[in-house]
Steps between C-alpha positions, in 0.01 A plus 500: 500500500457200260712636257793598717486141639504356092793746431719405834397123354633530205809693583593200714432238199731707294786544782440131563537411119838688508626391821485126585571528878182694484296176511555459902338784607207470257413190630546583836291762476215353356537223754455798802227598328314161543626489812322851592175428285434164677589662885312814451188303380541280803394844699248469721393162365523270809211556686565297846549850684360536863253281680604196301565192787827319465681233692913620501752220484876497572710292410873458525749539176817426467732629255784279430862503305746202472827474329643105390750320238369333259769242374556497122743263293788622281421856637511712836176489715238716503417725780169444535249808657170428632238777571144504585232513714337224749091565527351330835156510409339158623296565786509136609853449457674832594842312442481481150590722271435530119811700307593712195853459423812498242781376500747675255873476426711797602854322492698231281424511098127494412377834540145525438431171710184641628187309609173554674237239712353444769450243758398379883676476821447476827684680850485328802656655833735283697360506910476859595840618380552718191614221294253320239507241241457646170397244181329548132450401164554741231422455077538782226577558156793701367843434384775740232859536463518232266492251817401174439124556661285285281172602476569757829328266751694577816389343892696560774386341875692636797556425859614778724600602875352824587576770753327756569581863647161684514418624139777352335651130510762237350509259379720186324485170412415253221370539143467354157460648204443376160389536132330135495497534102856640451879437627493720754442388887662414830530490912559839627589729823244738542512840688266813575303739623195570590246812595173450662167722442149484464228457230188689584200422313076514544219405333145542491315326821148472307191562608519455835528814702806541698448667898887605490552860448901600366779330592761700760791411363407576056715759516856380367521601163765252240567729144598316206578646141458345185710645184493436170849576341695540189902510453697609271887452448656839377849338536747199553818441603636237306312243297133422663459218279638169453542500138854447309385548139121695526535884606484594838162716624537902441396728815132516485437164365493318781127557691356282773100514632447377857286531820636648829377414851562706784443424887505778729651418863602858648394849324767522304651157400404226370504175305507426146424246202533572174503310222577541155533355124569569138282684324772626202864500415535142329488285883177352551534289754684724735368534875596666804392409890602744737432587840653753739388839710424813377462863674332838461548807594242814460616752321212728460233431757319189410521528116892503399686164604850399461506142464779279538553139442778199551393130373630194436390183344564235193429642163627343142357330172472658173868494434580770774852411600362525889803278640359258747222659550566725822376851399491857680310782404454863666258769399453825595193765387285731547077396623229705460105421615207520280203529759473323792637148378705497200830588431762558192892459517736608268883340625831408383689188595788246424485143474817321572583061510810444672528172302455639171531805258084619515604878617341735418260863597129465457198747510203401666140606526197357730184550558357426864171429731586508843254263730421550873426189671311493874699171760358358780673367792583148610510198297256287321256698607102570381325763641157707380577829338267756382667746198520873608404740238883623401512096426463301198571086442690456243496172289819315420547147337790231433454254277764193404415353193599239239577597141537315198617681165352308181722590219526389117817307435516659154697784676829507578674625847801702502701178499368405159286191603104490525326584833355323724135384418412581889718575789432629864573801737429582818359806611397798742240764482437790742193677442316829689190548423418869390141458382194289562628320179811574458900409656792596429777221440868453520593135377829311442574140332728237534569226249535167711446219199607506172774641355547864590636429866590849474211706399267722716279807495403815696202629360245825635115506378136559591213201607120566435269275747158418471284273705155389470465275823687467798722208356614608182653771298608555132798692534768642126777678544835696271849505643804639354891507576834300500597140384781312391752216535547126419509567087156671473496741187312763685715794339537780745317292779163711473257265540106542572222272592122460477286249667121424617390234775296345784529547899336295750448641815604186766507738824505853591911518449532213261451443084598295262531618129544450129586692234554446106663773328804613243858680556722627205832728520468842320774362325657089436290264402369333803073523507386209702170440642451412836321305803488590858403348830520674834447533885432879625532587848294832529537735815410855625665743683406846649659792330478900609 
């Protein structure tokens, strides 16, 4: 068996020698398979399976999208998109609400404008009618399309009238957005939407027994998917580049690596997020945001799938001539399940900016974990729970840290001058935990000071935890994946990091964390050592 698996080896390093477009799939591959060797060792590792004692807690969640002009001088406006999520998870305050968001440009003449933050606010119901009061502070990191962001610092505060129709509400008012250390900024008229759910989570009640059998009402089921793609652009129509005297990418050049997240809210449809960037083809610094539905359809019984996908979203940097911004993509393929949880997906789809001349067919690939998550009923609610045999809690984590790169100024950035000595980035980490040690990690980072306004990363690895008291924990980790923008050399935008650290435990949810480490690009010339300081909010949830 060994040596048929050397020869098929080999045969691929020789087609992939001969045949540059190759490269894609190679590295795709070899990311599924670290995908599959980290999930399948996760099997049977978490051991809080029936009698455990929990205490369940809902809370409400609110996702949220916003659409605004952002005034610009000597050039149309941007059309600014906002989209995120709004966490309520003080118990003391149920009002306020702690939120993931971006705000990205999908119109005017920076494509590529995309940031990322987070930030505060607070709801407050007017009487006993369905209006309410809606105000927050929001800060990120982020910037591209050559705007004039600074160092990508962006805040925006907003005051808003909200009304609300059951699940879903409007809402309009006030905002003001700006990049404090650029030329961009202004007043603005602010419109949206938003769609109201729940966040279900538990945690361990201690030692204390609990007198509460199961809960009644545990048996509402919410299925998520998680997939990690690859595309692949097989052809264009017209020029996909904005480049008058370099040539233009061939078909097959142009791959992207991202992360796909998938709500389920019937049987057969539901929501998506994917995200992607440049992992070859000469436009590092590229990105895509998109959200939209998606359906299946059984085929063959319960293993054959026809999947089919329409999104929308910003999307730019890297040179892609992506217009203002606006993009639309739809896929269609083929799923197929490998045991009970995972998934593969083989489609075909076309990208198209209204604005601009990025049009083109793409292949894609993914590789996907479904997740089965019990709800309770009612809101802000705790009540005792006792796990069921066919029940496991499952370990999730978000952390929001600062990071400073330390870089020698002997090098010189794409724009020919030295780097920065140090310059910071915001970031987010989600984590599962698929071992007693280890987690596994999807990360992204956004440069808010300094100057790369523009550059960010989406990045995939594995975490190994060990603690030896109660309060603290030596934790290392490897993560791999896209990067690019603001005049980093990073060459394709394949980037990887390592890093080692400290956690102290402050509560049973709560952390705070630092980390020393090193990143480097496959390719480019950009190495620098690093520093980070976070706060983790870890959870649990009960999973079939």
């Amino acid at each position: 068996m060994g040596e048929k698996c050397n020869f098929v080896v080999v045969g691929i390093l020789n087609i992939h020698n001969r045949m540059k477009e190759y490269n894609f799939f190679i590295r795709l591959i070899l990311l599924f398979c670290f995908f599959l060797s980290t999930t399948r060792f996760a099997t049977g590792q978490e051991k809080d399976g029936e009698g455990v004692e929990l205490e369940l807690i809902r809370q409400p969640l609110r996702y949220r999208g916003s659409y605004e002009w952002l005034k610009m001088t000597g050039e149309p406006d941007l059309g600014m998109l906002g989209m995120g999520a709004d966490f309520f998870i003080v118990d003391k305050l149920p009002n306020l609400y702690l939120t993931i968001n971006t705000y990205s440009a999908i119109a005017g003449k920076r494509p590529g404008l995309i940031t990322f933050g987070t930030g505060v606010g607070y709801l407050q119901p007017l009487f006993r009618s369905p209006l309410s009061l809606d105000a927050g502070l929001f800060v990120g990191g982020g910037g591209g399309g050559g705007a004039p962001d600074g160092g990508g610092l962006i805040t925006r505060g907003h005051i808003n009238l909200a009304f609300s129709m059951g699940a879903v509400s409007l809402f309009g008012g006030y905002s003001r957005l700006d990049f404090p250390t650029g030329e961009m900024g202004s007043n603005n008229v602010n419109v949206g939407v938003a769609i109201s759910s729940q966040f279900s989570t538990a945690r361990r009640t201690g030692p204390k027994r609990q007198e509460n059998g199961s809960v009644a009402s545990l048996d509402k089921t919410s299925t998520f998917r998680v997939q990690i793609t690859g595309q692949n652009y097989i052809s264009f129509a017209g020029d996909p580049v904005s480049r008058s005297n370099e040539s233009q990418p061939q078909p097959g050049d142009i791959s992207l690596v991202g992360v796909e997240l998938d709500h389920f809210f019937h049987a057969q449809w539901y929501a998506a997020l994917k995200l992607h960037g440049a992992m070859a083809g000469g436009i590092d610094g590229y990105m895509s945001y998109l959200v939209g539905v998606g359906f299946e359809q059984p085929l063959a019984g319960d293993r054959l799938t026809l999947d089919a996908q329409l999104l929308a979203g910003p999307s730019g940097g890297g040179g892609v001539a992506s217009g203002g911004g606006g993009t639309l993509q739809g896929t269609v393929g083929l799923s197929t399940r490998l045991g009970e949880a995972y998934g593969i997906k083989a489609a075909i789809g076309h990208t198209f900016t209204p604005g601009g001349q990025l049009n083109g067919t793409l292949l894609e690939m993914a590789l996907s974990h479904n997740f089965h998550f019990y709800t309770t009923a009612g809101a802000h609610t705790k009540t005792a729970y006792r796990l069921k045999e066919s029940e496991r809690l499952r370990m999730f984590g978000f952390e929001l840290l600062n990071r400073t790169y330390w870089s020698s100024s002997e090098r010189m950035d794409k724009n020919g001058r030295p780097y920065d000595k140090a310059f910071n980035l915001m970031g987010f980490v989600v984590s599962k935990r698929i071992h007693d040690h280890f987690d596994l990690l999807g990360a992204t980072n956004w440069a808010y000071q300094g100057s790369y306004g523009a550059y960010a990363e989406g990045l995939l690895g594995l975490r190994y935890r060990y603690g030896w008291n109660p309060s603290w924990e030596l934790r290392a980790q490897a993560l791999g994946g896209a990067a690019g923008g603001g005049g980093i050399d990073l060459g394709s935008g394949l980037v990887y990091h390592y890093s080692a650290g400290l956690v102290r435990h402050i509560s049973q949810n709560w952390r705070l964390a630092v980390s020393v480490g090193q990143m480097a690009g496959v390719k480019g010339n950009f190495k620098p050592f690093f520093t980070d300081i976070g706060i983790v909010y870890r959870f649990g949830t009960i999973q079939k």
